[in-house]
C-alpha positions in Angstrom: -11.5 -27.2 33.8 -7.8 -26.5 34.3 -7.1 -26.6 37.6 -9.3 -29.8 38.4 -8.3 -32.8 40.3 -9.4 -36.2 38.6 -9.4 -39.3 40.5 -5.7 -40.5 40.6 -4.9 -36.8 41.8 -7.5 -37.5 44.7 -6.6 -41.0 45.6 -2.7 -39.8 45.8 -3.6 -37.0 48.4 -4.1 -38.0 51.8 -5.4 -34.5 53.3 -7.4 -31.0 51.4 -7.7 -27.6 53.6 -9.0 -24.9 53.1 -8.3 -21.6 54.2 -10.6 -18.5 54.5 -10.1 -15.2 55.0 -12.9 -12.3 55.1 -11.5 -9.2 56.4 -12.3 -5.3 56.5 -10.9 -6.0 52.4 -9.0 -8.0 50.1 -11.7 -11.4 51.2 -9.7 -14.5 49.5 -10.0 -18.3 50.1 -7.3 -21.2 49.4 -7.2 -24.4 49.0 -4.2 -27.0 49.5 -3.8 -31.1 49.8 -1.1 -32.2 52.2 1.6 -31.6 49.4 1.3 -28.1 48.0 -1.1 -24.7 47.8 -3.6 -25.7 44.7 -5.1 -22.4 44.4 -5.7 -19.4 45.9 -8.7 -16.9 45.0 -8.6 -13.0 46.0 -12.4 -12.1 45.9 -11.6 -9.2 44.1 -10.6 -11.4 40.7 -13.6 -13.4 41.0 -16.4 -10.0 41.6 -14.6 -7.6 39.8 -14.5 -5.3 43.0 -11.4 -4.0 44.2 -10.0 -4.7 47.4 -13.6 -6.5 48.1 -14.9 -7.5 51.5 -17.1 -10.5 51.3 -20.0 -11.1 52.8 -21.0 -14.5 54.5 -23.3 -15.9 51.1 -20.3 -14.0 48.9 -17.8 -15.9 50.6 -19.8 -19.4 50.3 -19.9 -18.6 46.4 -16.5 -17.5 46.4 -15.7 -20.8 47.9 -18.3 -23.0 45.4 -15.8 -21.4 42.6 -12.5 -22.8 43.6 -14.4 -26.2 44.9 -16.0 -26.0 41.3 -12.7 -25.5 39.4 -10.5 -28.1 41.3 -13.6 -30.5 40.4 -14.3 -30.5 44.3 -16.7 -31.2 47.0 -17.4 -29.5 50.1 -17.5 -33.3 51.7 -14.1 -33.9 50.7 -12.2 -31.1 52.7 -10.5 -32.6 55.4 -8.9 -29.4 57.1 -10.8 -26.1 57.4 -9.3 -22.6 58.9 -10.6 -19.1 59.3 -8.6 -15.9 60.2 -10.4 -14.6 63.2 -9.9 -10.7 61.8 -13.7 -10.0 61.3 -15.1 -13.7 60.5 -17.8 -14.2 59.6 -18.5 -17.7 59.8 -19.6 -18.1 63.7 -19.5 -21.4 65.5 -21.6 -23.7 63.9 -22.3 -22.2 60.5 -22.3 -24.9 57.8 -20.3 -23.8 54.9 -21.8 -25.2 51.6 -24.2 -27.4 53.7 -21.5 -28.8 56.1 -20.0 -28.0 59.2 -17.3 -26.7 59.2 -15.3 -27.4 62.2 -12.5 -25.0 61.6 -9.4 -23.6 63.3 -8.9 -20.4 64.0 -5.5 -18.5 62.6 -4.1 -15.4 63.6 -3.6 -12.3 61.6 0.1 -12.2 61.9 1.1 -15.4 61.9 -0.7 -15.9 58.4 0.9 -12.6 57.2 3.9 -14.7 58.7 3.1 -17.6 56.8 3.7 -16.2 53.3 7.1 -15.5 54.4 8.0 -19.4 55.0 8.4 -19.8 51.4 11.7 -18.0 51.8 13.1 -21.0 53.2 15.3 -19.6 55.7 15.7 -21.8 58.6 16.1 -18.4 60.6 15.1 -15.1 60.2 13.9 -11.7 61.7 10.4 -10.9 60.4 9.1 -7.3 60.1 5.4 -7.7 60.0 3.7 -4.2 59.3 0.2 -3.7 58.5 -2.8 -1.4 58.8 -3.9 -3.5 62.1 -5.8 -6.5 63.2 -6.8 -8.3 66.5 -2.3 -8.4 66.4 -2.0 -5.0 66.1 0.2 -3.1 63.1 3.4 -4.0 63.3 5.8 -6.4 65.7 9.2 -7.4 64.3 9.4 -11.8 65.1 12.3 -14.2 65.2 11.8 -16.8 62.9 13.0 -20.1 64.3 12.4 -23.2 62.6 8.4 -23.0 61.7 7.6 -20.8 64.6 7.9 -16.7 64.7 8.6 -15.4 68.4 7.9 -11.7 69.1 10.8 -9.7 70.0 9.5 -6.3 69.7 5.9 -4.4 69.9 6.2 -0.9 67.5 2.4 -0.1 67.8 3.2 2.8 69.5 5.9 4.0 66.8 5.3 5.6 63.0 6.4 2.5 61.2 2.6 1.0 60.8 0.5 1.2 58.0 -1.6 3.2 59.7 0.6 6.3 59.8 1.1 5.7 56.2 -2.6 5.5 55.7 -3.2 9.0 57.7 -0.7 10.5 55.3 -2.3 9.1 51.9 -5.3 10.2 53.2 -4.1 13.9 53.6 -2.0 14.2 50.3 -4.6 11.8 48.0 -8.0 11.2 48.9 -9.8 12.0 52.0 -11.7 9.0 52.4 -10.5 6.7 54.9 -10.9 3.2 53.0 -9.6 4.1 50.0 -6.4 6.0 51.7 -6.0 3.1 53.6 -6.4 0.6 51.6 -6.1 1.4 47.6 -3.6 4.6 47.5 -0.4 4.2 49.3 0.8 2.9 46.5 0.1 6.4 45.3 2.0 8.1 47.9 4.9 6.4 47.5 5.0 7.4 43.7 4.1 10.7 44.5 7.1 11.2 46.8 9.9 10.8 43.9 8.5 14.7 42.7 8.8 16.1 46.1 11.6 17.4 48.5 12.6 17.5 51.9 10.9 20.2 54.0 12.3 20.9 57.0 8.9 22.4 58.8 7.0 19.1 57.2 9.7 17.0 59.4 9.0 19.2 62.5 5.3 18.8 62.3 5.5 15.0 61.2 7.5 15.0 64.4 5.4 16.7 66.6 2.0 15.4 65.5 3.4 11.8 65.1 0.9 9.8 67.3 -2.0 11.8 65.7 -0.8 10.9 62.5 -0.4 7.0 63.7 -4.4 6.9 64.0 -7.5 6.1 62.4 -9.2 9.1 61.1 -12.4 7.3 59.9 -14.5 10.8 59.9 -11.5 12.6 57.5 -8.5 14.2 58.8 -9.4 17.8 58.2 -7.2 18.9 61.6 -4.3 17.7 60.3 -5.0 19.4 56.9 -5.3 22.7 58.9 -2.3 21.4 60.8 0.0 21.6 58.1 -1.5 24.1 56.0 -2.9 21.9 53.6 -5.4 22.6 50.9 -8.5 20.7 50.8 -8.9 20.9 46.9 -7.4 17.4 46.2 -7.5 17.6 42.3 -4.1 16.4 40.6 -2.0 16.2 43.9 1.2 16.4 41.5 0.6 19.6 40.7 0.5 21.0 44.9 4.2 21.6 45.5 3.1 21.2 49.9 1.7 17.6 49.0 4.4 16.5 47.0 6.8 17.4 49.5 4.8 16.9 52.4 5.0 12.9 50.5 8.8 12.8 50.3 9.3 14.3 53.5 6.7 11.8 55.5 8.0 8.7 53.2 12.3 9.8 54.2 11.3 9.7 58.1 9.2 6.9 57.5 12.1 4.9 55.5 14.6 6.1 57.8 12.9 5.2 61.1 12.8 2.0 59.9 15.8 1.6 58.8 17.4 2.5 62.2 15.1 -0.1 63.9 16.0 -2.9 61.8 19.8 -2.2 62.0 19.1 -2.9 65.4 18.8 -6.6 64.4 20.9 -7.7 62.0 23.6 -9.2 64.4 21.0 -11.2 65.4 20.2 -12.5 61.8 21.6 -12.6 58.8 18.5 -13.1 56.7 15.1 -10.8 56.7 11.5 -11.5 56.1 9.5 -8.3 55.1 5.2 -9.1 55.5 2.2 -7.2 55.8 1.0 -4.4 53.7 4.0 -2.4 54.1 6.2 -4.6 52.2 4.9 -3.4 49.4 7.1 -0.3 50.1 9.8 -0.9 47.6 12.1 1.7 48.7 12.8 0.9 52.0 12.8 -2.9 50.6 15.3 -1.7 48.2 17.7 0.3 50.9 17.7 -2.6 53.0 18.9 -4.6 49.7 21.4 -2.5 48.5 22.8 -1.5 51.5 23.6 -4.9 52.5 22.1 -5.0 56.1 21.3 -8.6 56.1 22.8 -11.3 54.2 19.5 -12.2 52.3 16.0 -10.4 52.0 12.9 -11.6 51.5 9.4 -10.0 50.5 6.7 -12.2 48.8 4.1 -11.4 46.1 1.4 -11.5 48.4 2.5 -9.3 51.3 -0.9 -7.6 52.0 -4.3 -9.1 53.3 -5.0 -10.6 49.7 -2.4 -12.9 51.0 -4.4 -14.1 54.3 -5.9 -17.4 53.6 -2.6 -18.3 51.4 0.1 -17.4 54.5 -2.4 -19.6 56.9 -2.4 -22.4 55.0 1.3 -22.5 55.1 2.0 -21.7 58.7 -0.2 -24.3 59.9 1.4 -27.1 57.5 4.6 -25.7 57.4 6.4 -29.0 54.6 3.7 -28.1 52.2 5.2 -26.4 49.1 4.0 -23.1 47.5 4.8 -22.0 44.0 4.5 -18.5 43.8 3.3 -16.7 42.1 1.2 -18.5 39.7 -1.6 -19.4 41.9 -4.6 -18.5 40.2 -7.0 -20.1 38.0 -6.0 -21.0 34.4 -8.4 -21.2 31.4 -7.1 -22.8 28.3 -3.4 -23.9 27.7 -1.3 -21.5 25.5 0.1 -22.5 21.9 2.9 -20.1 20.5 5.0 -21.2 17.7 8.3 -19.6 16.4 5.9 -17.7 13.5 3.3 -16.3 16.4 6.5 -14.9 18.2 8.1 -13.1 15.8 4.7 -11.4 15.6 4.6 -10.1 19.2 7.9 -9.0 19.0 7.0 -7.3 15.5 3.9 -6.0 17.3 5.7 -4.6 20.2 8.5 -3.1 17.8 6.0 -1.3 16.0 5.0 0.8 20.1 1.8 -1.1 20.3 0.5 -1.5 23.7 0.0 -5.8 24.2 -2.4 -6.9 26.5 -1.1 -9.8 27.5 -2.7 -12.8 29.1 -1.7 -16.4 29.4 -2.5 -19.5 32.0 -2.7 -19.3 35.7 -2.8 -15.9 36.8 -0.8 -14.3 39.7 -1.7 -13.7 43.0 -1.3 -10.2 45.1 -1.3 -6.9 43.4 1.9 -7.1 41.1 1.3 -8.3 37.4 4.0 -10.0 36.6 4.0 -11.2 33.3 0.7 -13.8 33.2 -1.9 -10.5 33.4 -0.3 -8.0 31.8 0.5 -4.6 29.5 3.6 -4.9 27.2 5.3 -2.5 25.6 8.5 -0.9 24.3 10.0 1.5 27.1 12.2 3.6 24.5 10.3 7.3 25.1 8.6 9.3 27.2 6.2 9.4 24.9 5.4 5.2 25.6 5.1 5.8 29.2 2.4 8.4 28.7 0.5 6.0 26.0 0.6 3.3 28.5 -0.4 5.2 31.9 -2.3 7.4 30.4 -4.5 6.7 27.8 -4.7 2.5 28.2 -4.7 2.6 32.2 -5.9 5.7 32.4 -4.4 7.0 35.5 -2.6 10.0 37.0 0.4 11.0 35.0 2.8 10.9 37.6 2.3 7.0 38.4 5.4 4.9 37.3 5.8 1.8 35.1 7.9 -0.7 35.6 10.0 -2.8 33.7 10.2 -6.7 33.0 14.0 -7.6 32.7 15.9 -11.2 32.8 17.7 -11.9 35.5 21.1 -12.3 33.6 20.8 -8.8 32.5 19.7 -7.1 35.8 23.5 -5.7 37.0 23.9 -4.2 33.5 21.2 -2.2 33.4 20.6 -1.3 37.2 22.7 -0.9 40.7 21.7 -4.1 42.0 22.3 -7.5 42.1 19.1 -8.5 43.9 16.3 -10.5 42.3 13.2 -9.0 41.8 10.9 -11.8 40.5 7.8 -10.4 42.5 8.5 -6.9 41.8 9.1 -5.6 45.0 12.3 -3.9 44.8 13.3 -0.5 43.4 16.8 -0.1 42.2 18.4 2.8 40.5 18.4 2.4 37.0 21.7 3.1 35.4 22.8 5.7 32.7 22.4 3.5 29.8 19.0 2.7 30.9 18.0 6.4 31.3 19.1 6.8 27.7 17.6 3.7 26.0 14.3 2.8 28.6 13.7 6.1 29.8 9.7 4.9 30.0 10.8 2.6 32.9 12.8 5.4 34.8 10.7 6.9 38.1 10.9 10.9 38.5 14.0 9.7 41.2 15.8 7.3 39.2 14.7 4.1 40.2 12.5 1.2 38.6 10.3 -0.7 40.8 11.5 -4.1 38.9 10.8 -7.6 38.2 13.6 -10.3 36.9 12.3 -13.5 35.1 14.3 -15.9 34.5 13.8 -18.7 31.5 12.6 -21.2 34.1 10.0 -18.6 35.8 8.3 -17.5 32.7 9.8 -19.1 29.5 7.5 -17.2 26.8 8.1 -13.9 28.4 12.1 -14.4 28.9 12.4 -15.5 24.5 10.4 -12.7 23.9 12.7 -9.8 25.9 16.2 -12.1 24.3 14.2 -11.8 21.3 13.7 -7.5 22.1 17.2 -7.7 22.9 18.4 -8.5 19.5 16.4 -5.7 18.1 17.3 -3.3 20.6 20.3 -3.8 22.4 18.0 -3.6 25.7 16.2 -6.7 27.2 13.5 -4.4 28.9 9.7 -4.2 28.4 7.2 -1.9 29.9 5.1 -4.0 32.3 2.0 -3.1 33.9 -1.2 -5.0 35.2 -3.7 -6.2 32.8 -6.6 -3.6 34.4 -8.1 0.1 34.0 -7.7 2.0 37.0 -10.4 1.4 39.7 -10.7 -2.3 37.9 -8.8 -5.5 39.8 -6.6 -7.2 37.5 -8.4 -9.5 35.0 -8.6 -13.4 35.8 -10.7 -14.8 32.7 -10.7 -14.3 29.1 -13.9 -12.5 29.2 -12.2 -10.3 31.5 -9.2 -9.6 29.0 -11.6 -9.2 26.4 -13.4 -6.7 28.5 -10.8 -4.4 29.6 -8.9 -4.6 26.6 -11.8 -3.2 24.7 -12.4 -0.4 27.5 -8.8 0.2 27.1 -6.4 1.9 24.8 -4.6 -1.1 24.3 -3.6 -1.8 20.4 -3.1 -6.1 20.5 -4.8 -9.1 23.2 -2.8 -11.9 23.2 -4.7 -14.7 25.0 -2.8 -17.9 25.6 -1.2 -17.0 22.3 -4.3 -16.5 20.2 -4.2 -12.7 18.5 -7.0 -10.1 18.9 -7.1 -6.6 17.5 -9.4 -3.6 18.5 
């Protein structure tokens, strides 16, 4: 196996935790020595159930596969913690025959946690979520290794949960899935829209109703704001659009305003919690320059729980991101099998792409992923369309080094997790218009040739061809699918797919 620890591994480790996570969704386990995170497994990759919730005997086989593929026993953990949001492991359960003894961890600390990795030695935090036994969202001083609360915004719009209400009155009316799949979906949906003055007013007005749960449906507030129930192609309903733009502006702004508030406190920012995943407000507070330095990790949302706890409770171990996942094989690409993929993607096929460990949180970015060309309209459609097969408003994002970032966008700020939104320039519009949003911008990620080697000579190598060192980039799944982990995975999807080429680990696949 790839990841597995022989006996001079074990004998130079002094202490192995593990660090569990169950959740109302997104269940994931990790495991770490007294050096660095080893691995970390979102239940969702494992099952093939997105945004999973374990139960107690799925989380014991969830944890059997990462003891299995570090060539692990239970016996040999030293270090166990739990999150306390909705464990399931009470005092005194035996996890794989042995007790487990474990630590509790907090919800926002471990959102916290994932954070450390910036390594700022002080920061302001914003940690906005959904809620947990910590709430939704607190903004924390980072200090060292601890995070001290400094302000409480439950009460205020900028939570998840407000977000949540909103997807679940523009996308789909079912709580879970507004809550926890779609926002994404908002957020893309908000780039058709405009700004409605009487959608502000009733935002406004209706704010703490808004900032609930609505776990029965929201009807009221469709009546409310004279919304439709009919939620068939939301892109086509001029009031959802705009009701999207107009709730994701206040949203944006409000925090905005509150975090100005802070910045003469700190010159550096940590963005965690499901909200980071907002890449618009991540990208205003960028651009803008209202702190020195941001932050925002790969793994800002609850598939990131076990992962953040095992680093705020061993604070000097190191973490790697984002390459966290499990590895199958070891890849083997010479000159000749490169000048094929580039040939391949020249020719506007659609590469599914897969090679060693795989990524962790919701981003593909570049390990578990579709390739291709971003020179038409036309590619975007081929790609979102028929190989993803999703709505046809959704955006793709592009894959661009980091030397050739300020040439092709209005920003200077790395992107390597792909959770920052830039405006793309002119020239970009006119040679990458696949990669361009409705609004201008590109959610993008920068690799560098340290980061992902094989994915950096391959866009120098589209570069020479094109003049543009840009590929299309989306995750390696089929909408309602998580993204693939194995090869049989890859070979799965691809085939259930309208992908044209599999690469895995080098090794080339046709349909």
């Amino acid at each position: 196996m790839d990841g597995a620890l022989n006996l001079s591994d074990k004998n130079n480790i002094k202490k192995l935790g593990l660090s569990i996570y169950f959740g109302y969704h997104d269940s994931c386990v990790t495991f770490y020595s007294d050096k660095k995170i080893l691995l970390h497994l979102e239940a969702e990759r494992v099952f093939r159930k997105k945004h999973m919730r374990t139960s107690q005997n799925e989380m014991q086989n969830l944890i059997s596969v990462g003891l299995k593929y570090l060539n692990l026993e239970q016996r040999e953990i030293d270090e166990v913690l739990i999150a306390k949001w909705n464990n399931q492991f009470e005092k005194g359960t035996q996890i794989n025959g042995f007790d487990a003894k474990p630590i509790l961890t907090g919800h926002h600390e471990n959102h916290i946690g994932t954070g450390f990795v910036s390594g700022y030695e002080d920061a302001i935090i914003i940690c906005a979520d959904g809620g947990s036994e910590d709430g939704t969202t607190k903004i924390y001083l980072k200090n060292g290794n601890e995070g001290k609360l400094i302000e409480d915004l439950d009460n205020t719009i900028m939570t998840g949960k407000f977000y949540g209400t909103i997807t679940q009155m523009i996308i789909d009316p079912r709580f879970g899935r507004a809550h926890d799949t779609y926002p994404g979906k908002t957020m893309g949906l908000a780039a058709l829209g405009q700004y409605r003055p009487e959608f502000d007013t009733l935002i406004r007005e209706h704010a703490d109703e808004i900032n609930k749960l609505h776990i029965n449906g929201c009807e009221h507030l469709l009546k409310i704001f004279g919304m439709s129930s009919n939620y068939e192609k939301p892109w086509l309903d001029k009031n959802r659009v705009d009701l999207a733009f107009t709730a994701q502006k206040i949203w944006q702004e409000t925090f905005y305003k509150k975090l100005s508030e802070f910045a003469n406190i700190s010159r550096n920012i940590i963005l965690v919690g499901g909200c980071a995943y907002n890449v618009s407000l991540n990208s205003l507070v960028a651009d803008t320059k209202l702190y020195k330095n941001i932050y925002v990790t790969p793994v800002s949302g609850d598939c990131g729980q076990s992962l953040g706890a095992a680093i705020y409770m061993n604070p000097d171990i190191s973490c790697d991101y984002p390459f966290l996942g499990r590895a199958f094989g070891e890849i083997h690409l010479n000159n000749q099998a490169l000048s094929k993929i580039v040939d391949d993607i020249l020719q506007h096929k659609i590469i599914a792409w897969y090679q060693d460990r795989s990524e962790v949180g919701p981003r593909a970015l570049g390990n578990r992923s579709f390739l291709g060309l971003p020179d038409s309209e036309e590619m975007r459609q081929k790609l979102s369309i028929k190989v993803k097969k999703r709505e046809p408003y959704r955006p793709v994002a592009p894959i661009i080094t980091l030397d050739d970032l300020p040439v092709f966008f209005d920003t200077i700020q790395p992107s390597p997790y792909m959770t920052f939104a830039p405006m793309a320039k002119q020239i970009t519009k006119d040679i990458s218009p696949a990669i361009v949003h409705f609004d201008g911008t590109s959610r993008v990620q920068t690799i560098s040739k340290d980061t992902n080697p094989i994915i950096h000579e391959l866009l120098v190598r589209i570069k020479e061809k094109t003049g543009a060192p840009i590929l299309m980039n989306s995750s390696f799944n089929t909408d309602g699918e998580p993204i693939v982990d194995t090869p049989v995975d890859a070979m799965r999807n691809f085939k259930s797919s309208g992908a044209d080429i599999l690469y895995i680990n080098g090794e080339r696949y046709e349909t």
